[in-house]
N, C-alpha and C positions, 0 to 999 in steps of 0.2 A: 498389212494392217497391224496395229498394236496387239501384241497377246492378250494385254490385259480386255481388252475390248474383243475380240475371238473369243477367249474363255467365258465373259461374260455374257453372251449369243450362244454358245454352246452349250452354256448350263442350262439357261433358258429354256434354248431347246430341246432339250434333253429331255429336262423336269415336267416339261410341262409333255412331250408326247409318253413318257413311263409313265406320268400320271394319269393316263387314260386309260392304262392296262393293270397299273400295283396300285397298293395303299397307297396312304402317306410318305412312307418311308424311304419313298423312291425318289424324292428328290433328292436325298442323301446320296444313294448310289446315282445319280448326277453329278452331285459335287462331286464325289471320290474319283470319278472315271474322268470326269475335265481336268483336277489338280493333278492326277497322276497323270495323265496326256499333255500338259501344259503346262511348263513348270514354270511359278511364279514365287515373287522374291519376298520375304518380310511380312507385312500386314496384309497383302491383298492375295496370300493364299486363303487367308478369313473372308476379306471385306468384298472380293467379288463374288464368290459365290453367297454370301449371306444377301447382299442387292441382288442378285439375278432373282433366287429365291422370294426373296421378300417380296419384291416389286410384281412376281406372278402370283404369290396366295396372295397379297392384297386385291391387286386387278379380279384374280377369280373369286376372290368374298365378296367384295363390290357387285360384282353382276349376277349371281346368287343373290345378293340383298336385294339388289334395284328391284328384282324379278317379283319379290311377295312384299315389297313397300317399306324392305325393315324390320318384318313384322316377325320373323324367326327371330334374327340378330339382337331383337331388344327383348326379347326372351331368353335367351340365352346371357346377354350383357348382364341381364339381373342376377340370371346364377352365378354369374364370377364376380358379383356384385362392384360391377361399373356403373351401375346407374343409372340402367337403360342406352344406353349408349352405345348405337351402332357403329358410329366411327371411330371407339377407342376398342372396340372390342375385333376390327377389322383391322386395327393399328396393331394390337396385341397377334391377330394370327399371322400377320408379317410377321414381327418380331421373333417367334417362335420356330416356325419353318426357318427365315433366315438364318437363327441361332443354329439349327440342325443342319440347314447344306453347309455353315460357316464351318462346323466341326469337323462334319466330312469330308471337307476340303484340307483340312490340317491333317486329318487322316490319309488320304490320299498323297498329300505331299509327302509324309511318313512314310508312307508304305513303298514310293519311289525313292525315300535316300537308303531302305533300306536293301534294296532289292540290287539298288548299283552297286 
């Protein structure tokens, strides 16, 4: 199989069973432990783990929402003043997580060229 596609299942699944035991921040140590395990070349030491990531807190704020109609999400959307707007505010926690496993994964690659 491709690496880049292994890495991107493995963050995955990483992230998402750490997530059931740490905070947030554990999808980071996801990215860190896949890029230093899988060494990837250029942009997609960023861009897969930032999708792996993303595509799970979107999926998991999606079904937390479904679950109470929206009705937290468009409460909170107004506090970050989106406008009530539960699918830009479910667009945005992608965004953010992925930014987070995407760095850790830059980190991770680091912390492999440093160690060889």
């Amino acid at each position: 199989m491709n690496k880049k596609i292994i890495n991107f299942v493995l963050t995955l699944f990483l992230a998402y069973i750490l997530a059931l035991f740490l905070p947030w921040w554990s999808v980071m140590l996801a990215a860190l432990i896949t890029s230093f395990l899988i060494p990837q070349k250029r942009v997609a030491v960023f861009l897969i783990p930032f999708l792996a990531v993303a595509l799970l807190w979107i999926i998991q704020s999606w079904l937390l929402s479904t679950a109470n109609d929206y009705i937290l999400a468009r409460k909170i959307a107004t506090l970050f003043s989106l406008g009530e707007n539960p699918a830009l505010l479910i667009a945005v926690t992608g965004i953010v997580g992925g930014l987070a496993a995407g760095i850790a994964g830059i980190f991770g690659k680091q912390c492999k060229l440093v160690l060889k």
